[in-house]
C-alpha positions in Angstrom: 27.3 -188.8 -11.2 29.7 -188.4 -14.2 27.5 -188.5 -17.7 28.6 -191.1 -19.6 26.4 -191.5 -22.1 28.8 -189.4 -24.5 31.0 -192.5 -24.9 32.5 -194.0 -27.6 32.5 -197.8 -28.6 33.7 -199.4 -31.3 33.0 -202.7 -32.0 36.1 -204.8 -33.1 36.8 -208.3 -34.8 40.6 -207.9 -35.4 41.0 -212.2 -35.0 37.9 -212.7 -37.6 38.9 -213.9 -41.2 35.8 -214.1 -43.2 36.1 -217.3 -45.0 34.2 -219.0 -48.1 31.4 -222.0 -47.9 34.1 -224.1 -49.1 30.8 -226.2 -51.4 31.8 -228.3 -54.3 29.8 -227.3 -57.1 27.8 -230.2 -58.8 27.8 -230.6 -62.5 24.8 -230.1 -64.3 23.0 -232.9 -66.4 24.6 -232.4 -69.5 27.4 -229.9 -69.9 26.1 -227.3 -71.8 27.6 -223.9 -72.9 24.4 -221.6 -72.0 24.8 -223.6 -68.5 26.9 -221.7 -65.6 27.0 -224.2 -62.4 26.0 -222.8 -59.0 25.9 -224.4 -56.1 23.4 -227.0 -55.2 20.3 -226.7 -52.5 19.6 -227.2 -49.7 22.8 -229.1 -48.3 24.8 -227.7 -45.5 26.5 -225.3 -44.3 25.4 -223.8 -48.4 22.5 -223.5 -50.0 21.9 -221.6 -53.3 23.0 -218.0 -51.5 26.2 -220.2 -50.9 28.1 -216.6 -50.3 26.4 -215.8 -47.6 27.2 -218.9 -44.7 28.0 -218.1 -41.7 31.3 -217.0 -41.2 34.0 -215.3 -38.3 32.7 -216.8 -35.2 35.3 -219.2 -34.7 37.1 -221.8 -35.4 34.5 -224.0 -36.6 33.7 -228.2 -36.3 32.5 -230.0 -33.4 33.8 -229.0 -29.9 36.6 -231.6 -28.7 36.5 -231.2 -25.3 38.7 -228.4 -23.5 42.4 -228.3 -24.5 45.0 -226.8 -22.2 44.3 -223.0 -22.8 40.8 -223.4 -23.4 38.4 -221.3 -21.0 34.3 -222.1 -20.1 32.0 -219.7 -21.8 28.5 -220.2 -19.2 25.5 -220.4 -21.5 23.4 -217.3 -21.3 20.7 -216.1 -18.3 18.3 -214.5 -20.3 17.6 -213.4 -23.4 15.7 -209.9 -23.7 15.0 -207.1 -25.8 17.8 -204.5 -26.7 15.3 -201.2 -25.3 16.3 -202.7 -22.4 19.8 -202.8 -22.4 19.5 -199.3 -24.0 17.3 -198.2 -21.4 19.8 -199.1 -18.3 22.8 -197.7 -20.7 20.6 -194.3 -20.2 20.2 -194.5 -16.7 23.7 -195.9 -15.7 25.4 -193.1 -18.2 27.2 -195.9 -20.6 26.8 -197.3 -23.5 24.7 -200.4 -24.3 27.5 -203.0 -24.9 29.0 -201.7 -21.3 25.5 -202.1 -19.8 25.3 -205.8 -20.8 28.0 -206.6 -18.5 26.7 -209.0 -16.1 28.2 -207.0 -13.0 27.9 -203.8 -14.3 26.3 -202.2 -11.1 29.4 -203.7 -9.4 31.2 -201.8 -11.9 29.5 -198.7 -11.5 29.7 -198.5 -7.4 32.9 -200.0 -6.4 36.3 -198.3 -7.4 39.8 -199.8 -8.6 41.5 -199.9 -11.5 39.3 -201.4 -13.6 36.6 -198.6 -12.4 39.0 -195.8 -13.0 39.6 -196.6 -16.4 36.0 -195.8 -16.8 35.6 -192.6 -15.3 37.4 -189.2 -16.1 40.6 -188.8 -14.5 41.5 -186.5 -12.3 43.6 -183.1 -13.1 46.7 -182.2 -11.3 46.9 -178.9 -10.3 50.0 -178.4 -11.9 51.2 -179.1 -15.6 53.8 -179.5 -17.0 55.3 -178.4 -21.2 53.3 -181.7 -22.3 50.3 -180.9 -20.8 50.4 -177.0 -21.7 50.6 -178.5 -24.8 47.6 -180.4 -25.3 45.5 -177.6 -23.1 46.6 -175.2 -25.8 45.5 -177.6 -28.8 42.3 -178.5 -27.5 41.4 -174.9 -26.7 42.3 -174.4 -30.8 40.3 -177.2 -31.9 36.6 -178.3 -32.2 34.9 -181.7 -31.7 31.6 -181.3 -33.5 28.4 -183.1 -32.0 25.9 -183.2 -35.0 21.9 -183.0 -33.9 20.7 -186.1 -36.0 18.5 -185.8 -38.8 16.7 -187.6 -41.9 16.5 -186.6 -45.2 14.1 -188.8 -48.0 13.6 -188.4 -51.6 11.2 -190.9 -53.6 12.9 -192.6 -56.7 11.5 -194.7 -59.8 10.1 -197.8 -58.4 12.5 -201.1 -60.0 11.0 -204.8 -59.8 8.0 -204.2 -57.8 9.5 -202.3 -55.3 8.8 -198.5 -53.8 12.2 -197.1 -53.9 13.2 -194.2 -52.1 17.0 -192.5 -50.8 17.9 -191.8 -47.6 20.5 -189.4 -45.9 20.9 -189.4 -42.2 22.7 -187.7 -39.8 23.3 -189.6 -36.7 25.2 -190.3 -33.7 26.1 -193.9 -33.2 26.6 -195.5 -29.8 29.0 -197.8 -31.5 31.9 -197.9 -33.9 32.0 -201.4 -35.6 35.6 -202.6 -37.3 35.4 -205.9 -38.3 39.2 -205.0 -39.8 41.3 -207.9 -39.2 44.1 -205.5 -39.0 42.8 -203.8 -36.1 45.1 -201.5 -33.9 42.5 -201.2 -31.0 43.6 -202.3 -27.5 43.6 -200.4 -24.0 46.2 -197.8 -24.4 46.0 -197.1 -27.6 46.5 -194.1 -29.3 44.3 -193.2 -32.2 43.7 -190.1 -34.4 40.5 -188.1 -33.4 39.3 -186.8 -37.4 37.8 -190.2 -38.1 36.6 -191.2 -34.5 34.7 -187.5 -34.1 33.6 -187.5 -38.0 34.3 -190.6 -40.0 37.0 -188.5 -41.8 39.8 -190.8 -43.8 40.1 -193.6 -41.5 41.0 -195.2 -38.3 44.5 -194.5 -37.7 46.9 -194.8 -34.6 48.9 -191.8 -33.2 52.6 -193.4 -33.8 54.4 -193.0 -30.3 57.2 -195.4 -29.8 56.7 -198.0 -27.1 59.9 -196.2 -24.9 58.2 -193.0 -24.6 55.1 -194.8 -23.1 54.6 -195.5 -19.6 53.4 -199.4 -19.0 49.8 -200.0 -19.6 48.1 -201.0 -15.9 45.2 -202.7 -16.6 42.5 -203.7 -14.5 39.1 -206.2 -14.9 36.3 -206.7 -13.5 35.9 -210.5 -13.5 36.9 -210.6 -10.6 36.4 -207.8 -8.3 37.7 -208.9 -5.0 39.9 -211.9 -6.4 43.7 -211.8 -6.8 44.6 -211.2 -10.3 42.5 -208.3 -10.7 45.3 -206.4 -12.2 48.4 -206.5 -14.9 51.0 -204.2 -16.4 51.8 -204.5 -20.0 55.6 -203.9 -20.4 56.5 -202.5 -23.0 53.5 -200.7 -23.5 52.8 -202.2 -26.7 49.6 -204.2 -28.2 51.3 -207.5 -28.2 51.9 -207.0 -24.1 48.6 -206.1 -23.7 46.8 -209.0 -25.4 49.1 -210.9 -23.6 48.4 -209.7 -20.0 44.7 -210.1 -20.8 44.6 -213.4 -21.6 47.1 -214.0 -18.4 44.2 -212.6 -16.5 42.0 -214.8 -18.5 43.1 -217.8 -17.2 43.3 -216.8 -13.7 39.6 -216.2 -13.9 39.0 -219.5 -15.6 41.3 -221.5 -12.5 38.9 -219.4 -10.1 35.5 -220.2 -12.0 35.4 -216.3 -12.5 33.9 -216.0 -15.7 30.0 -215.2 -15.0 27.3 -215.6 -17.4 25.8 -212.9 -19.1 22.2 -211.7 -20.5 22.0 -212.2 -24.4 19.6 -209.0 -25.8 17.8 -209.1 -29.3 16.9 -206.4 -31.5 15.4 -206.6 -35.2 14.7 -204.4 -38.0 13.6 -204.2 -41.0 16.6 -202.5 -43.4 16.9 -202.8 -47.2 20.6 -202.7 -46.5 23.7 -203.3 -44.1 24.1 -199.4 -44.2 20.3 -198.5 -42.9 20.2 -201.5 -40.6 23.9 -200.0 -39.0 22.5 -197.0 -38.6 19.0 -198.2 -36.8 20.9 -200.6 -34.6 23.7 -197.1 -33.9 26.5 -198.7 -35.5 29.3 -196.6 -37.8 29.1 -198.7 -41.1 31.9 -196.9 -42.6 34.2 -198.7 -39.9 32.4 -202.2 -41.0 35.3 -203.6 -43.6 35.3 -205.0 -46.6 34.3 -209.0 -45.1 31.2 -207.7 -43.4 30.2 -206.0 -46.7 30.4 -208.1 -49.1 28.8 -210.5 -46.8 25.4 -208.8 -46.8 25.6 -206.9 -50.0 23.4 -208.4 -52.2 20.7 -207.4 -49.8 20.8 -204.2 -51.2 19.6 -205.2 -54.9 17.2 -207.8 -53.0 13.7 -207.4 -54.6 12.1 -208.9 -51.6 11.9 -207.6 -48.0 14.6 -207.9 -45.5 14.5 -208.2 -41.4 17.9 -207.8 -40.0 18.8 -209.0 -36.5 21.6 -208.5 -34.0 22.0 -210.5 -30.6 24.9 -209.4 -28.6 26.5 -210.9 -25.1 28.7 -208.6 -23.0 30.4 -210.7 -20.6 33.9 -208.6 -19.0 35.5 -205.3 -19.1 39.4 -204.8 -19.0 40.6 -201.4 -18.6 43.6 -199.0 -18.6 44.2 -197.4 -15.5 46.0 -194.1 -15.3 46.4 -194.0 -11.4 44.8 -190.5 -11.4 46.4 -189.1 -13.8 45.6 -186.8 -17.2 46.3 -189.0 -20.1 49.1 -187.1 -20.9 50.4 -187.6 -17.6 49.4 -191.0 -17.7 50.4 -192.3 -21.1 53.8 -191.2 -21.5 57.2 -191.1 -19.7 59.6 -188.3 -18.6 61.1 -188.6 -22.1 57.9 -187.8 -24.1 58.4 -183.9 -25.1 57.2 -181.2 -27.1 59.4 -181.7 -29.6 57.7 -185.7 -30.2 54.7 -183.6 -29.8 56.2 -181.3 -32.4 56.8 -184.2 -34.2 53.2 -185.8 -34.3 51.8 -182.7 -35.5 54.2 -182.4 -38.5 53.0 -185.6 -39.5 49.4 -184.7 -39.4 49.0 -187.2 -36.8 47.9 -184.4 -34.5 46.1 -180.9 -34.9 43.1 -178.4 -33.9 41.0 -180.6 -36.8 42.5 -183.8 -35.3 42.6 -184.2 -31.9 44.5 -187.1 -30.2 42.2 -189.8 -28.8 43.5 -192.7 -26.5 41.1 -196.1 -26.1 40.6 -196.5 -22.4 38.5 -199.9 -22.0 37.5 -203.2 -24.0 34.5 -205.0 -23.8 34.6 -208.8 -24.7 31.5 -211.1 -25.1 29.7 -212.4 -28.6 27.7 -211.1 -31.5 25.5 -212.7 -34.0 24.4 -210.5 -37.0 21.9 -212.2 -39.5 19.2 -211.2 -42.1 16.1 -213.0 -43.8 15.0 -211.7 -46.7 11.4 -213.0 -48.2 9.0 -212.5 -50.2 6.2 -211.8 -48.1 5.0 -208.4 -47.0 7.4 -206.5 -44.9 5.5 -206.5 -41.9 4.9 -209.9 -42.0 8.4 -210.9 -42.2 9.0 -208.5 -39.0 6.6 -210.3 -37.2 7.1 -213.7 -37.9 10.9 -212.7 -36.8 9.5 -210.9 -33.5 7.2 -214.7 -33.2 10.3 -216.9 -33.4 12.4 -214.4 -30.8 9.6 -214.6 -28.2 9.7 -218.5 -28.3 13.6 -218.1 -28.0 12.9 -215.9 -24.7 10.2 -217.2 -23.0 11.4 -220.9 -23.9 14.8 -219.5 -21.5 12.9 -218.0 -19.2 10.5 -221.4 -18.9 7.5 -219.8 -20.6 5.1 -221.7 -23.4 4.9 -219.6 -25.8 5.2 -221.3 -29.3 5.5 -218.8 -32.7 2.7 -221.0 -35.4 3.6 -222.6 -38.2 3.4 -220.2 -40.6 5.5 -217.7 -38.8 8.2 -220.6 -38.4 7.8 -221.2 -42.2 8.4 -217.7 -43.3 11.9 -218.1 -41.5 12.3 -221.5 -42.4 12.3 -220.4 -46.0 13.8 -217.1 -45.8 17.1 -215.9 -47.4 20.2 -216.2 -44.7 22.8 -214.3 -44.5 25.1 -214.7 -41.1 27.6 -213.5 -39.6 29.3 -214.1 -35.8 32.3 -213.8 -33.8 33.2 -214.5 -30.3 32.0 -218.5 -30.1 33.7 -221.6 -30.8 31.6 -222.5 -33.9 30.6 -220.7 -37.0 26.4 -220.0 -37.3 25.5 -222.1 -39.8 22.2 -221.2 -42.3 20.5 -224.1 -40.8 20.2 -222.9 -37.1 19.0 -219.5 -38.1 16.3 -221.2 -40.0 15.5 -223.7 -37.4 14.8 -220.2 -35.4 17.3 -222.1 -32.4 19.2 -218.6 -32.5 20.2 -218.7 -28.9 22.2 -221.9 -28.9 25.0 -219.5 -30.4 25.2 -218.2 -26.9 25.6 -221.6 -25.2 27.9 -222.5 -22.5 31.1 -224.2 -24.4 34.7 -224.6 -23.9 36.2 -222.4 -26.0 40.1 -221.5 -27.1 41.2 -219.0 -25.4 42.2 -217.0 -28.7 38.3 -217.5 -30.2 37.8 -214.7 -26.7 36.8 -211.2 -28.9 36.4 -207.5 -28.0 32.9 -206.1 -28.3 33.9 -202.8 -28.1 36.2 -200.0 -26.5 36.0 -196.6 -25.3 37.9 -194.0 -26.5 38.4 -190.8 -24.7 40.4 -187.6 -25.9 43.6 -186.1 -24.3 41.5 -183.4 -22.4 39.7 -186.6 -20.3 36.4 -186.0 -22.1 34.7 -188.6 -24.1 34.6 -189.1 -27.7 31.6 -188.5 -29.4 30.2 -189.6 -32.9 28.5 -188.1 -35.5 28.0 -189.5 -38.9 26.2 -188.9 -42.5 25.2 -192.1 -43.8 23.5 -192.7 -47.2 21.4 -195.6 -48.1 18.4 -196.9 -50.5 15.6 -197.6 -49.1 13.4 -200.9 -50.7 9.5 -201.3 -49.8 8.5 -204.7 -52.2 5.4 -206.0 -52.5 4.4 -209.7 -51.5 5.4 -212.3 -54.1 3.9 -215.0 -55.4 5.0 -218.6 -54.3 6.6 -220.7 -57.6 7.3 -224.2 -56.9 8.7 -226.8 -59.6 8.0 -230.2 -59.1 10.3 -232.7 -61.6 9.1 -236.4 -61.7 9.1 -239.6 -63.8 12.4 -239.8 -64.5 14.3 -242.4 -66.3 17.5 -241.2 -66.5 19.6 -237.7 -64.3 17.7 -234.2 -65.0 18.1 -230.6 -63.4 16.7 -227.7 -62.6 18.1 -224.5 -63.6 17.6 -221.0 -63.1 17.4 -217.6 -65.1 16.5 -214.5 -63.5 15.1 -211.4 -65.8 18.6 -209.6 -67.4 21.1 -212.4 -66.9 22.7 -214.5 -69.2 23.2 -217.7 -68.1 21.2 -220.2 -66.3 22.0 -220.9 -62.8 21.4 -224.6 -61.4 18.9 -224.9 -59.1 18.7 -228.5 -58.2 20.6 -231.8 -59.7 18.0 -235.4 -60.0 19.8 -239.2 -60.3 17.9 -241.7 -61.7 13.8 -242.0 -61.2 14.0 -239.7 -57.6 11.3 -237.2 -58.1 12.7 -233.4 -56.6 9.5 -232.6 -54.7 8.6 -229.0 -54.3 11.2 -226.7 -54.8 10.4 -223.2 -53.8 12.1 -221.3 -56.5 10.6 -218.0 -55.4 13.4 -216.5 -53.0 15.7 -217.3 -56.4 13.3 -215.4 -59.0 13.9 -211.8 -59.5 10.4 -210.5 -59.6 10.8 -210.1 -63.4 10.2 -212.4 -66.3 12.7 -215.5 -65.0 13.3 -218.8 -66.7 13.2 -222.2 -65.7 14.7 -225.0 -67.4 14.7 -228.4 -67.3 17.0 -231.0 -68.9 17.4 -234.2 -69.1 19.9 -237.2 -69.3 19.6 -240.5 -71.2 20.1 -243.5 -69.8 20.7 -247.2 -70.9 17.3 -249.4 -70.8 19.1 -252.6 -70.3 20.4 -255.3 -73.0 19.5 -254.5 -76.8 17.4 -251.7 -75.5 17.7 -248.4 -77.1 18.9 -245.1 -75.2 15.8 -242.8 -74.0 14.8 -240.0 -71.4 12.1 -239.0 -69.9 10.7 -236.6 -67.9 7.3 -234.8 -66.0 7.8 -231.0 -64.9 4.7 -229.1 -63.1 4.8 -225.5 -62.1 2.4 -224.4 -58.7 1.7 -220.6 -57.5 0.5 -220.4 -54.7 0.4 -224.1 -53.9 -1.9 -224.2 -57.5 -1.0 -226.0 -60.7 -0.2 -223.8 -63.6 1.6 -225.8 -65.9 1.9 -230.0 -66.0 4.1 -231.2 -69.3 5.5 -234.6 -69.7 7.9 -235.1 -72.7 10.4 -238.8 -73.6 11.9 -239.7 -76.5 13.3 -243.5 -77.6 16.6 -244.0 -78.8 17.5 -240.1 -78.3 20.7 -238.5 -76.4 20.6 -236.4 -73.1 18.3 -233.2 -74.2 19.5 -230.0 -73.0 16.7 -228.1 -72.4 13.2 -230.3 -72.5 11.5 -227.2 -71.1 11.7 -223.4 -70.7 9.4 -221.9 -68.4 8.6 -218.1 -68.1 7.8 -217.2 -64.7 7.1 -213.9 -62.6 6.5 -214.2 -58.9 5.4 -210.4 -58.8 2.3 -211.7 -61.6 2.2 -215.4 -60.7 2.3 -215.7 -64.6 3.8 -219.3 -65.8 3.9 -220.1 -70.0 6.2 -222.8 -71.5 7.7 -221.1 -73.8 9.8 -224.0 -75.4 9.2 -227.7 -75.5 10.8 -230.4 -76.9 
């Protein structure tokens, strides 16, 4: 059996557009110029990490019912952990997203042109000046396969946290581009420096379209159906997209489109760039939107759990009808000279050997983290509580996670991110722990359809390999204390804001109207482990007739779910105060003083 377990996949979101929570801010009690709004908790789809909503999945709102080009995504079989997928990835010879594929075996056994575009082709005996060619260059050049490795060296501890950096060598089983510019499709041609070693960045090889053969393509939704293949002519990515979708629908009219296992795996990471490299991603392919949506994590000081779910559903493939890819990618006009011509452009070379993508993936991803301020292997296990109840409640089991393992989610920091669903993942249903119900069965657009990932092989027929040296800080905190401010006895507005340790301004936390009382609110996810500030201010209202303006207000201050502070302040025939109280306050001590009062 042909080893594919050298194969290359990158992961690709070329339709996602990372978009903000589009929240209104709300003004604070009294406009004040040490007082910098921020967006008010806990409504929906923000809360106070407001940057960090769900975003890229879809199109977002409530499903409509399905439109004219819509197609039926089924909800998932199963949910299950990712060893396993990585597990029949080894014994198959693929990679995992390939091995999700609900047919896969089917895949593996039968052959076609969706199968072909798999497998290494087969070599002519005879070549011709094109093929001499590229024998000669990859006999000059070297694709380097790094061993992997790990490199650690402690640093000063910051904010209650064990600091230390990381350098690891590795060899990911998946390239991730969340670039909305995106050149990937089946029969593209992509330089080899950046695929083999992460060297500049992903670029095409620049044929033009009349020196390419038409793309054949090939899927496996269908097997034995009609429809099984298309021919993209011109050979361009515009044809291509087009052709897949054609054999898109004629899945969808034949109820081809199968469901698909979902699998699960979590980690704990102190950034995007340590949990890409445990879950064998390339994060210097992720793009700028995927970045900045999960950046802060990296200055967190708290413990974070990252989680990836991912749903493989159909392959489409190039097929090169037994060809070499030379052979097989280019017409009788392609020469040495536009050979020639690639090389003087640096496009080709012995340190960049040509690549070509030979198959897509499509199906749907959720990323997500939770950051807390519990230990960091509670927060792993109350995430590895809530994913049991997801799979054993789909596979009709009992298991429930307790209460305090839902809470610790329930209160976590969110930050989301999906693609390949009709709907955007909201902060709410990753807190609810409902994580699967991204994966049900909906009528989606056609266009919403995304690629998972693609194999790339080189010019020689072998497959593309990946190493990569990734750099990252590692962040071990320890547990916080829970601080909770409770704001009551109003008589007119109020607020709550926020100063963490270093800052400048205070941050709004929470807005009060009239006599409502706040509750609890769990400031601790907010606090910075250092000496933060609360505040509390207040508006005056209007008695009734001949009465004279006043305020007043109760604020109490619990750690732990104990009462450290309880201060009530008024004042008759006074205007709106700005502040009534500020509060020092440092979950890593579970200090509380009031260090002004009115």
């Amino acid at each position: 059996m042909i080893d594919f377990r050298l194969r290359l996949a990158l992961v690709s979101t070329a339709l996602v557009a990372l978009s903000a929570c589009g929240t209104t801010p709300v003004p604070s009690a009294k406009d004040s110029a040490n007082v910098r709004t921020q967006y008010v908790l806990p409504e929906e789809p923000c809360d106070p990490t407001s940057i960090d909503c769900g975003s890229g999945g879809g199109g977002g709102g409530e499903p409509t019912g399905p439109g004219p080009d819509d197609v039926y995504l089924p909800a998932a079989t199963s949910l299950a952990p990712m060893s396993e997928l990585r597990q029949r990835a080894q014994q198959l010879g693929v990679s995992p997203l390939t091995a999700g594929l609900p047919n896969i075996n089917q895949v593996i056994s039968a052959s076609g042109p969706a199968q072909r575009g798999m497998q290494a082709q087969t070599v002519p005996t005879s070549a011709n000046d094109t093929q001499d060619y590229v024998n000669q260059l990859f006999r000059m050049g070297q694709w380097t396969n790094g061993a992997p490795g790990q490199n650690s060296v402690p640093l000063p501890p910051d904010q209650g946290c064990d600091l230390e950096r990381v350098d690891v060598t590795s060899n990911p089983e998946d390239l991730v581009s969340f670039d909305p510019s995106s050149m990937l499709y089946p029969g593209a041609l992509v330089q080899g420096q950046y695929v083999n070693l992460g060297v500049g960045a992903l670029n095409p090889i620049n044929v033009p379209s009349t020196l390419r053969k038409p793309i054949a393509l090939g899927t496996d939704l269908y097997l034995s159906a009609t429809g099984q293949t298309a021919t993209a002519n011109p050979a361009t990515m515009n044809e291509v997209n087009t052709q897949i979708g054609n054999m898109i629908r004629t899945a969808q009219s034949q109820n081809a489109l199968p469901g698909a296992a979902v699998y699960f795996e979590s980690f704990t990471a102190s950034s995007l760039n340590e949990a890409a490299v445990k879950m064998g991603l390339d994060v210097h392919a992720l793009g700028a939107g995927i970045q900045t949506r999960f950046s802060n994590v990296s200055s967190d000081a708290r413990n974070t759990v990252f989680v990836r779910m991912n749903q493989s559903i159909f392959r489409v493939a190039q097929d090169l009808n037994g060809n070499t890819p030379v052979q097989g990618l280019f017409n009788s006009s392609f020469g040495v000279n536009d050979l020639n011509a690639l090389a003087a452009r640096g496009e080709i070379d012995s340190a960049n050997l040509p690549t070509y993508v030979s198959d897509e993936v499509f199906g749907r991803m959720l990323v997500f983290s939770l950051s807390s301020n519990v230990s960091s292997q509670e927060l792993d296990a109350s995430v590895k509580a809530v994913y049991r109840e997801n799979e054993e409640k789909k596979a009709g089991g009992s298991f429930t996670a307790s209460a305090h393992d839902k809470q610790v989610v329930n209160e976590a920091v969110v930050r989301v991110f999906g693609w390949g669903g009709l709907a955007d993942p909201t902060i709410s249903v990753i807190r609810s722990g409902s994580w699967l119900s991204y994966f049900d069965g909906q009528n989606v657009p056609l266009s919403s359809l995304k690629p998972l990932s693609f194999t790339l092989r080189r010019w020689d027929n072998q497959l593309a390999t990946m190493t990569r040296t990734t750099s990252y800080t590692k962040r071990t905190c320890s547990p916080r204390h829970k601080v909770e401010v409770e704001v009551s006895e109003l008589g007119g507005d109020a607020s709550v804001g926020l100063k963490t340790s270093g800052a400048l301004n205070f941050d709004t936390v929470k807005n009060l109207s009239g006599t409502s009382a706040s509750g609890r609110l769990n400031v601790s996810n907010l606090m910075s482990g250092g000496d933060d500030e609360i505040k509390v201010s207040a508006s005056a209202y209007d008695p009734g007739f001949l009465k004279r303006y006043r305020w007043q207000v109760r604020v109490k201050v619990f750690v732990d779910n104990v009462e450290r502070l309880n201060e009530y302040r008024s004042c008759t025939g006074c205007h709106s105060q700005d502040p009534v109280f500020i509060i020092g306050a440092n979950s890593t001590t579970g200090t509380v003083n009031l260090n002004y009062g009115y």
